[in-house]
N, C-alpha and C positions, 0 to 999 in steps of 0.2 A: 765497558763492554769492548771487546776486541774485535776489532775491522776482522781478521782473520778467521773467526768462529765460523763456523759451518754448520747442516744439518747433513745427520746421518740418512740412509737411505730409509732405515725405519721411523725414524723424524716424518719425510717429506711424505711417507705413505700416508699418515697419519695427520698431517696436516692436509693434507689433499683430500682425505675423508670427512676432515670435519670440514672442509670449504662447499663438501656437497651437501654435508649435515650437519650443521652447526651445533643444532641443540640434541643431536641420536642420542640416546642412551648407550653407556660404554657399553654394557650386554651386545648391542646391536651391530657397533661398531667392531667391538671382538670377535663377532662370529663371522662376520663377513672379511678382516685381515685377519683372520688365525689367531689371534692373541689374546691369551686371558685379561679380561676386562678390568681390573684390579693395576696389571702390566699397563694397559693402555694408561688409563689415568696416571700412576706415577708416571712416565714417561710424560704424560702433557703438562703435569706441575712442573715438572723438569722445565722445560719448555718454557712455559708461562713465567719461572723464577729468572730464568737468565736472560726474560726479552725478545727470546727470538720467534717466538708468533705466540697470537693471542688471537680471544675473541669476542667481536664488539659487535652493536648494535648501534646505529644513525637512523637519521630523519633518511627516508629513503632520496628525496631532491627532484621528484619527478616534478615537471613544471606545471603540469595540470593539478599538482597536490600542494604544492607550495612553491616557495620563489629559490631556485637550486642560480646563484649568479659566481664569476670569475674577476675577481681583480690585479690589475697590473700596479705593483708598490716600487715608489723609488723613495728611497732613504739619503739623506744629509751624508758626504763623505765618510768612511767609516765606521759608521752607525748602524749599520745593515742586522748585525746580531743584536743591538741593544732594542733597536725597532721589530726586530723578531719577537724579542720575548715579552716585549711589550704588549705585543698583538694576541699572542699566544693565548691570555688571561680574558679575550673575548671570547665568550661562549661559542657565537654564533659565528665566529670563525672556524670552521671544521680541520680546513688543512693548510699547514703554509708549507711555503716549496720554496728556497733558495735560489738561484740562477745570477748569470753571471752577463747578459746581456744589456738592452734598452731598460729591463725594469731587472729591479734587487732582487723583491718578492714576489710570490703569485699566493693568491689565498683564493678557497675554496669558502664560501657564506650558503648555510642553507638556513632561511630563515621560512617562519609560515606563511608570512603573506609577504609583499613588499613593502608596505605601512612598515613593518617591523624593520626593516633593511634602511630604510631611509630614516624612520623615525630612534632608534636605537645604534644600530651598526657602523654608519655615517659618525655618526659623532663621536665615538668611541675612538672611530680614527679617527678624527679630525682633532683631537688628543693626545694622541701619540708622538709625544718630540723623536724628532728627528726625522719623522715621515714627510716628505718633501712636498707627494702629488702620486694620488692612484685614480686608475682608470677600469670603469666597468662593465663587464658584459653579461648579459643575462641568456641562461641555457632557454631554448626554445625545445630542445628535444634531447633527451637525456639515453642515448644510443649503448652503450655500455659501461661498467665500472669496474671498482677494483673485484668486486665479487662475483663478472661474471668469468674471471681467468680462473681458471685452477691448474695448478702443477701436474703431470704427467707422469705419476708415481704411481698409478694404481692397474689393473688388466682393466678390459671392458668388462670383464664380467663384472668386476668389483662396484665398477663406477654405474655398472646398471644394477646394481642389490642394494646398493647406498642410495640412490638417487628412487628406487621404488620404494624404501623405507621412510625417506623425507618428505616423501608427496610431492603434488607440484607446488610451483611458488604463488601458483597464481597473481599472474603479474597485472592481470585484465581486473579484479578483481577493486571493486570501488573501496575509497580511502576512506573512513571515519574516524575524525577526532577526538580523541578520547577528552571524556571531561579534564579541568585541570587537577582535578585531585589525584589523577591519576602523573603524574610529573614526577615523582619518587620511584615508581615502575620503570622511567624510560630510560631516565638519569642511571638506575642498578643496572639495566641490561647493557649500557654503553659501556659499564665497568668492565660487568662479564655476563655476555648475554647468554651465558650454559646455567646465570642463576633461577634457583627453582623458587618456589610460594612460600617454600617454607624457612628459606634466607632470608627474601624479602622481608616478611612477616618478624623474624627477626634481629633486622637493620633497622628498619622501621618503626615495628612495636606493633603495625598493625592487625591485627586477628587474622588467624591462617585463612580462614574461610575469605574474608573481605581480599589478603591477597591473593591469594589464587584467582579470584575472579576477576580481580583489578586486573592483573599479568595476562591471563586468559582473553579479554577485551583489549587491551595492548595488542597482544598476537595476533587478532582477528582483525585490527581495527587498517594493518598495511602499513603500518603511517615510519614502520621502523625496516631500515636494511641490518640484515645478519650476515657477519661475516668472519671470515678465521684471517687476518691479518700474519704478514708474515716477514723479517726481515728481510730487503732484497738481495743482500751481500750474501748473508747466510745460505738465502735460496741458490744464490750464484747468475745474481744479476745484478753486477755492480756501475752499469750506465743505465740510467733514467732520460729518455728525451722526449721533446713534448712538438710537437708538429702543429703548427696555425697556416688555415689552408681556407682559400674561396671554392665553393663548390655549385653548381646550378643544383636548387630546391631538392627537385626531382629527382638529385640522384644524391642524397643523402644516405639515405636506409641502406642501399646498394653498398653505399661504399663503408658502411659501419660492416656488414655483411664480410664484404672481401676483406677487410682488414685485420679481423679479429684471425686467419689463421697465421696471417704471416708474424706473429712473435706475441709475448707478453702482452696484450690489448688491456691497458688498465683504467683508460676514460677514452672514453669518443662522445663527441656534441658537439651539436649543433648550436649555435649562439646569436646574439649579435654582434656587433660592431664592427671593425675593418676587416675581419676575415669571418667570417660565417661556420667553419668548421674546425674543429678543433681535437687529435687523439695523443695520445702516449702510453710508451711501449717502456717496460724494463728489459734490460738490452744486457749479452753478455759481454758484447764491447765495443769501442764505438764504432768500430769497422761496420758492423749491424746498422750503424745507423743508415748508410748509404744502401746497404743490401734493401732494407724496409723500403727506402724512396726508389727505387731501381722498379722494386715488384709491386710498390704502390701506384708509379707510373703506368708501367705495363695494364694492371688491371684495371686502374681508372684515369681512362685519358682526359676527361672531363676535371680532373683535379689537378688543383693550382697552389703550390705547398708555397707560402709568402714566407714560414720564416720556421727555423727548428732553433729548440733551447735545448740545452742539456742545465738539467736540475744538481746543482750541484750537493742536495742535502734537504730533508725534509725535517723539517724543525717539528713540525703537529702532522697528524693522517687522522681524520675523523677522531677528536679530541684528546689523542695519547701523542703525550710530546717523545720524544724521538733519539736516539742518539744519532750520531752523523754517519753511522754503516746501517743504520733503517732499525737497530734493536727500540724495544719500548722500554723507556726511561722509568716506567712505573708512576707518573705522574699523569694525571689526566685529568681537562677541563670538562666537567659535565656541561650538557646542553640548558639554556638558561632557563630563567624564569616564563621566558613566553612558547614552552615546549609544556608547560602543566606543571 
């Protein structure tokens, strides 16, 4: 895949649509950008064959649902991509992130409980040659992610015809876990979460009726985030920086709030360990990075930024491994055995 590639303006409208609608039907999505629905879909295989956005389904990582944790990885001299791809092959590792600082990697773990984080996860690394010494924090409040950004391709009318035909997310809405049989269900949607009962049914083998209801109880149950993933080169965001900051309690909410307009907001949490809050923004260059802490000062005097990374490359994003300009490699680790 070439660092160079780019999305068309009818690309990013169209990505920007399914980020508000993931699973719409092309029908719905064509009536509302102009475009024969037929037109949509080849243009999104297009898409989906060269890498440059897709769309997947994850464990959602809210902390009251399961255990959403951040680890800091330092790797033996030169070793840094061999202990990448090493990691990669853990399920329950969702995302690793490159950098060039105090620590190699950063990995993203959302596992069900923390039994499973300690009992499974832990020693998976503690396996990995060349992994020196990592360090962990666990989200305490899960403030925004990659899904709740969307690009800026669409009118308002648009974004309000799309977003009334999705329904809400209902985010309040209580988590139920779906039996284990249902683990075939979660694992396809992370594929491609546009698939329907009657793919399942035939990946599977299981009777349409059994998957549709399976898939249907999946949907209802919250337990999964939908999202349209997108290269950020391609987007025309070729700096990733990640901000580790102390905040007082109290002004947490506030400050996910104020941050989300100043640029790309792609995670904000709140955590433990030596710094309490933690966001990252896809930046058009790194000049951006200082504009963000200029108007992040400004509006919250209470924030205390301890240290910025710039991610030089993201090897996995919620279990599709990567090329190094953000396309999807076509490769992907489903969510393990203790997802169903």
């Amino acid at each position: 895949m070439s660092t160079l590639a780019s999305l068309t303006e009818e690309d990013l409208q169209l990505v920007h649509a399914l980020q508000i609608g993931p699973r719409l039907p092309w029908s719905t999505l064509g009536e509302v950008l102009g475009v024969h629905p037929t037109s949509l879909a080849e243009r999104w295989r297009r898409l989906e064959d060269s890498g440059l956005a897709w769309i997947t389904a994850h464990p959602v990582g809210q902390p009251d649902q399961m255990a959403l944790s951040f680890h800091d990885v330092q790797c033996a001299p030169g070793l840094r991509r061999e202990v990448a791809e090493a990691i990669m092959a853990i399920p329950d590792v969702f995302t690793i992130e490159e950098c060039h600082r105090e620590r190699d990697l950063m990995l993203t773990v959302i596992a069900p409980d923390p039994t499973e984080l300690t009992g499974s996860v832990y020693p998976q690394l503690d396996r990995v040659p060349g992994l020196t010494r990592y360090e962990s924090a666990f989200c305490t409040r899960l403030h925004r992610t990659g899904r709740d950004w969307h690009l800026d391709a669409l009118s308002p009318d648009q974004r309000t015809a799309l977003r009334a035909a999705a329904g809400p997310r209902q985010e309040t809405a209580r988590y139920v876990a779906p039996p284990p049989s249902f683990g075939p269900i979660v694992r396809a949607l992370g594929q491609n979460a546009r698939v329907t009962a009657a793919q399942i049914a035939e990946e599977t083998g299981l009777h349409p009726a059994t998957a549709r209801r399976r898939l249907q109880k999946v949907l209802d149950s919250r337990m999964l985030a939908f999202r349209c993933d997108v290269s950020h080169h391609a987007a025309g965001y070729p700096v990733i920086c990640q901000w580790f900051a102390r905040l007082p309690a109290a002004d947490h909410d506030a400050a996910a709030a104020a941050l989300a307009p100043l640029g790309a907001l792609r995670l904000c949490a709140s955590t433990t360990g030596r710094t309490n809050f933690t966001f990252m923004m896809w930046l058009r260059s790194a000049a951006d990075i200082m504009t963000v802490e200029q108007a992040a000062s400004r509006q919250l005097p209470t924030l205390e930024i301890r240290e910025s990374v710039i991610i030089a490359s993201i090897a996995k994003r919620m279990g599709w491994h990567l090329h190094p300009d953000g396309a999807r490699t076509g490769q992907y680790t489903a969510p393990g055995a203790s997802w169903g």
